[in-house]
C-alpha positions in Angstrom: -50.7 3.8 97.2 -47.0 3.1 97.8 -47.6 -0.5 98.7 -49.3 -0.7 95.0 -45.7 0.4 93.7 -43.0 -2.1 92.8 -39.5 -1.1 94.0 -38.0 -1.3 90.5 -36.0 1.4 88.6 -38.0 2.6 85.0 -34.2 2.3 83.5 -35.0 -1.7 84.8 -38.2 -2.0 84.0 -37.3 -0.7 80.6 -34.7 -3.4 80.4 -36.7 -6.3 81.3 -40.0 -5.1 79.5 -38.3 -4.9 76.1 -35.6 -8.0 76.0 -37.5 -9.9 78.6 -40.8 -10.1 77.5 -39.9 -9.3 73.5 -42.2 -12.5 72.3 -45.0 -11.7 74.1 -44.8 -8.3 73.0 -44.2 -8.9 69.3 -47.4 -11.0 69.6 -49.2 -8.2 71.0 -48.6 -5.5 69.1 -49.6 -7.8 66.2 -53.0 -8.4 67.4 -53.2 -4.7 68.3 -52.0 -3.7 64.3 -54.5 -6.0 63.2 -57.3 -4.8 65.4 -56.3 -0.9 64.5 -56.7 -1.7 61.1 -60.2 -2.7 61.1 -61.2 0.7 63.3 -63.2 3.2 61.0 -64.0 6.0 63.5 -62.1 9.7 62.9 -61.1 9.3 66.7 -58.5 6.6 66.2 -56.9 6.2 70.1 -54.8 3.6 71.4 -55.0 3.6 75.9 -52.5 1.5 77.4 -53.1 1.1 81.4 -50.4 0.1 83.5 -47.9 1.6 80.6 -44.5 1.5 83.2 -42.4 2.9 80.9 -44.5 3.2 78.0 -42.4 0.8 75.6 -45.2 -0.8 73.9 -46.9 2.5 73.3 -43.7 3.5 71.3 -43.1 0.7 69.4 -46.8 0.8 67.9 -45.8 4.9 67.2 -42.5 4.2 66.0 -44.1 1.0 63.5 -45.4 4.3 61.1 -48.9 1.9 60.8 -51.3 4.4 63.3 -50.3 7.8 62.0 -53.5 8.7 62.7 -53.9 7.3 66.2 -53.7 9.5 69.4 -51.7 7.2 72.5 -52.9 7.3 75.9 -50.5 5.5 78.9 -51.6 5.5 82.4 -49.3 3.9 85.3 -49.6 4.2 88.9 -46.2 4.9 89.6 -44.6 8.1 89.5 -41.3 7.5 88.2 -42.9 5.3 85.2 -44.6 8.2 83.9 -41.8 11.2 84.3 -39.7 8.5 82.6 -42.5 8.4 80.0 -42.8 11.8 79.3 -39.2 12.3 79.3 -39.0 9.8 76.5 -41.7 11.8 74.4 -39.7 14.5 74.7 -36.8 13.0 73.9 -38.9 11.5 70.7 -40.4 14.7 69.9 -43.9 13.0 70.1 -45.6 15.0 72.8 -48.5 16.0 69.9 -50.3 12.4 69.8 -49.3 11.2 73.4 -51.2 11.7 76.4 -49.8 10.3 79.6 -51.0 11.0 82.8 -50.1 9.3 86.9 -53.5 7.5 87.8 -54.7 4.4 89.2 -57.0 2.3 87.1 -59.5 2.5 89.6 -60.0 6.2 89.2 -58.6 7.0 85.4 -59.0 10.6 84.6 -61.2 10.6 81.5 -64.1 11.9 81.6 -66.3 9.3 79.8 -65.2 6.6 81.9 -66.1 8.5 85.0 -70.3 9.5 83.3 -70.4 5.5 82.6 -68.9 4.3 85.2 -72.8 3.5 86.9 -72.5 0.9 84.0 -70.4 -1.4 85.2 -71.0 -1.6 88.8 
């Protein structure tokens, strides 16, 4: 698994997530804003794989328009997700986020793993 891991520092990946790829992420959480709009079940959850530092699944909390959204992150990498956690801590948003160290070959929930048959 280590050879999966980049040899980058969360403080720099935070760095270059948010100021280097700041168009690409404004578009994206657009088209995520305007697809959460349109979701009518009670369940409302957002799963971000490959989170690193979890930065876009903040800025879609902190944007006040999925109050009633549960957030899932799921990174590979160790230090992404202590770094992750420490910032919902920090945040005080440990109620709606979930975020757990797996690989996306093998994620940990449950109704992936019973459907997985589907998609072989």
């Amino acid at each position: 698994m280590n050879d999966l891991l980049v040899d980058i520092t969360p403080e720099h990946y935070e760095a270059y997530a948010t100021e280097g790829t700041s168009p690409w992420n404004a578009y994206l959480k657009e088209r995520i804003l305007e697809e959460a709009a349109s979701i009518t079940s009670p369940r409302k959850k957002i799963l971000d794989i490959g989170m690193g530092t979890g930065h876009m699944l903040f800025d879609l909390f902190q944007s006040q328009k999925l109050t009633d959204y549960s957030f899932y992150g799921v990174d590979i990498d160790p230090r992404m997700v202590r770094f992750c956690v420490k910032k919902c801590s920090e945040l005080k948003c440990q109620h709606v986020f979930n975020i757990v160290e797996a690989s996306v070959s093998n994620l940990p929930f449950g109704v992936l793993r019973r459907n997985r048959r589907n998609f072989r």
